[in-house]
Each structure stands twice: as structure tokens, then as C-alpha cells.
N, C-alpha and C positions, 0 to 999 in steps of 0.2 A: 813735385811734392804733392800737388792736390789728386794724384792715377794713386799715389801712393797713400795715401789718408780715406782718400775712397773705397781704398780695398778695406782697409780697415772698418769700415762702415761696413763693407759690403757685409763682411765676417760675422761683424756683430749682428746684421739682420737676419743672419742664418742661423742665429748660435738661441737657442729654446730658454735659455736667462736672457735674452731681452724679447721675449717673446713671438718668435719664430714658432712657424703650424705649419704642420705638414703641408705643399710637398715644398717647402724651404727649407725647412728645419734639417738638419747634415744627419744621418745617421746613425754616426758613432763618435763617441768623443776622441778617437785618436785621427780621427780624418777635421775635426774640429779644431785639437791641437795643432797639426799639422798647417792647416790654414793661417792660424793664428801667428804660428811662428813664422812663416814668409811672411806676411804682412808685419809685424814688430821687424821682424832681419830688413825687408827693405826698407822702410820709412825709416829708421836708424842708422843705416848706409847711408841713405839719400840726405837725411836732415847734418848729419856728423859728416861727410865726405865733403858738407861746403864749407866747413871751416878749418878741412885739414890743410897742412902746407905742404907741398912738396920736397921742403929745402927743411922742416923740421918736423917729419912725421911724427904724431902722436898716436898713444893705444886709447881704442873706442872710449871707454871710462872717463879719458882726461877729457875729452872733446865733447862729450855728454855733459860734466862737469861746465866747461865752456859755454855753453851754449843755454846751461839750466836744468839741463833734461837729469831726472834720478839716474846714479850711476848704475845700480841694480839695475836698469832698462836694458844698459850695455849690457852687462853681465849676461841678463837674459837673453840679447840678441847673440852674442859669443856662444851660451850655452846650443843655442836653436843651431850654429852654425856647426858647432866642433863637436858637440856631444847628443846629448838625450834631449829631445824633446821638449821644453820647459813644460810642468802639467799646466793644465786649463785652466784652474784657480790663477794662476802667476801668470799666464798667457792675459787672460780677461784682464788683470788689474793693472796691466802693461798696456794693452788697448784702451783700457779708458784713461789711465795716465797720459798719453801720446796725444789721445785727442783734447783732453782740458789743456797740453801744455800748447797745442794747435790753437786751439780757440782762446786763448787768454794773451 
């Protein structure tokens, strides 16, 4: 959990809203989104997968739910995994959602 919260640091220090300068700062915002989304998709696996049961699987949402975490997180980790991209605005307020729900 802490390789996985890490990344999410890392992301943020690269991402030009929280003040990232060149040569850190990522390029282009779909290689930003991109980032964003593996880092939400793991730490959402990783933090949800330890309270799932073998003997009564549950879908991401309930287990988010379980745990505290905003269901919409799931949703967003689903979205990054099966569909489009989540954009940057929703990626960033996912990343700091993760880490206040880490650090509190």
C-alpha cells in the first residue's frame, strides 16, 4: 500500500497544479491522465482486494463503501480499467481524495 500511495505522490509532483517545472512537469495532459489512472486503478485494487472475501465476492463500489472510501472512486477505478480515460479534473480529485482518506 505505501509503493502504491507513493505513486500517487509521485504523479502529483509531476502534474504543473501542484506545481511541477520543467523537466518534471509531464508534457501532455493525456500522458498525465494516463498516470493518474494506474495510480487510482492500483491503490483501489490494492486498498479493496484486502477486504474482499473469497467465499463472497463483492463489486468494487460495495467494498469502497466498506471500507469508507467515496463509491465514485470505484466507479472511477472501473471507468480507468474498462472504458475511457477518467479526465484529469476527476483523476486529480480522486488522487487527493485517496490520500486524505490515507492520512486520516
Amino acid at each position: 500500500a505505501v509503493d502504491a500511495t507513493s505513486s500517487i505522490v509521485e504523479v502529483m509532483l509531476s502534474d504543473p497544479v501542484y506545481g511541477a517545472e520543467p523537466p518534471h512537469a509531464r508534457t501532455s495532459d493525456y500522458e498525465l491522465r494516463g498516470a493518474y489512472a494506474t495510480t487510482v486503478l492500483r491503490v483501489c485494487t490494492i486498498m479493496l482486494e484486502t477486504v474482499q472475501s473469497a467465499k463472497a465476492p463483492a463489486r468494487m463500489e460495495v467494498l469502497a463503501r466498506w471500507v469508507g472510501l467515496p463509491e465514485w472512486i470505484a466507479h472511477l477505478r472501473n471507468a480507468a480499467c474498462h472504458h475511457d480515460l477518467p479526465s484529469l479534473s476527476m483523476s486529480r480529485l480522486a488522487a487527493d481524495h485517496i490520500l486524505n482518506f490515507v492520512f486520516t
